[in-house]
C-alpha positions as CSV (number, residue, x, y, z in Angstrom):
1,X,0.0,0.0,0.0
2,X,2.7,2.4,1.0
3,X,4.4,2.2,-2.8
4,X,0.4,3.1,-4.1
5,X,-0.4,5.6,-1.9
6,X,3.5,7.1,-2.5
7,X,2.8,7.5,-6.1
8,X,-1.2,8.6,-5.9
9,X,0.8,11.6,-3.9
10,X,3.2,12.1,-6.8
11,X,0.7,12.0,-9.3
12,X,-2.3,14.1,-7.2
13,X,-0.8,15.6,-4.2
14,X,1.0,18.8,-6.0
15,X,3.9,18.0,-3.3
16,X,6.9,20.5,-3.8
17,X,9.1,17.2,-3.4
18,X,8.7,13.1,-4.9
19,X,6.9,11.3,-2.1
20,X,9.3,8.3,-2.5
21,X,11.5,10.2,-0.4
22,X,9.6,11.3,2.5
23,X,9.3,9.8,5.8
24,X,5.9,8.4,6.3
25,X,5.6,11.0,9.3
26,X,6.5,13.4,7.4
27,X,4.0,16.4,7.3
28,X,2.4,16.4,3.9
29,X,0.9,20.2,4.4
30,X,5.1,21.3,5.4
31,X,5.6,19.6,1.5
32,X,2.7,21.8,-0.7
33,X,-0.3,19.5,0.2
34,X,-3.6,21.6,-0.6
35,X,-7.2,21.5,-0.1
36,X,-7.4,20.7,-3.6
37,X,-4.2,18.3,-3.2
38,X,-6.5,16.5,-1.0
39,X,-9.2,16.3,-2.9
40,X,-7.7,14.8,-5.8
41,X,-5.4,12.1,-3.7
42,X,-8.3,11.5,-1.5
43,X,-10.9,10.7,-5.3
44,X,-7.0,8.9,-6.3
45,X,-7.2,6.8,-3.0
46,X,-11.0,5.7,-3.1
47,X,-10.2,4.3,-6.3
48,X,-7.0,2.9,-6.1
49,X,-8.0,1.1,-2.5
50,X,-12.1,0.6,-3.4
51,X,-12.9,2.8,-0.8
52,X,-15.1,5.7,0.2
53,X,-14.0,8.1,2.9
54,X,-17.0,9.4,5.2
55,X,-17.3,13.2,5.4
56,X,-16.0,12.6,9.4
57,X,-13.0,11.9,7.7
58,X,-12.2,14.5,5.2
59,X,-10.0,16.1,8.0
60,X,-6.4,17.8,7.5
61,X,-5.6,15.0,9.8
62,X,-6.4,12.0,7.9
63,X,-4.1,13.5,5.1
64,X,-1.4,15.2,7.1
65,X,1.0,12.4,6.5
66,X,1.8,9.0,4.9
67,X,1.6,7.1,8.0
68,X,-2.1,8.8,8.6
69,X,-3.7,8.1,5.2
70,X,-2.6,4.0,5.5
71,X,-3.9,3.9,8.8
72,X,-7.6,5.5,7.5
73,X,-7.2,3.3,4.3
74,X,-6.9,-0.1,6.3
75,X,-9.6,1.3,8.9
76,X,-11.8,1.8,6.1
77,X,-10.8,-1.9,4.3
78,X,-12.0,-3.5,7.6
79,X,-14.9,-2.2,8.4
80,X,-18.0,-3.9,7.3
81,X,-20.2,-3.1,4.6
């Protein structure tokens, strides 16, 4: 998942840097995420991962790092239908 959602963020994020070389800490916003950044990595992620984020979780949070969008993207893959 981590090599996906690395180049979603290339191709979507608008970061100022490649992903591939971030930390998955590393604070996406610090690196030119956007509100429109997120937006089109969070349309790239439902599709990529076949899921659907809930408006509770279109938060600068869930995309404020690598780490944090893997964690919602396997929350999301678990829960139940």
């Amino acid at each position: 998942m981590n090599a996906e959602l690395r180049s979603i963020l290339d191709k979507h994020g608008r970061l100022g840097v490649p992903a591939t070389g971030l930390d998955e800490a590393a604070d996406l916003f610090r690196f030119g995420l956007d509100s429109i950044g997120i937006v089109n990595v969070m349309l790239a992620v439902e599709s990529e991962f076949d899921v659907e984020f809930p408006d509770a979780l279109l938060t600068r949070q869930t995309f404020s790092s690598i780490a944090s969008i893997t964690r919602v993207v396997r929350q999301l893959q678990s829960a139940p239908v």
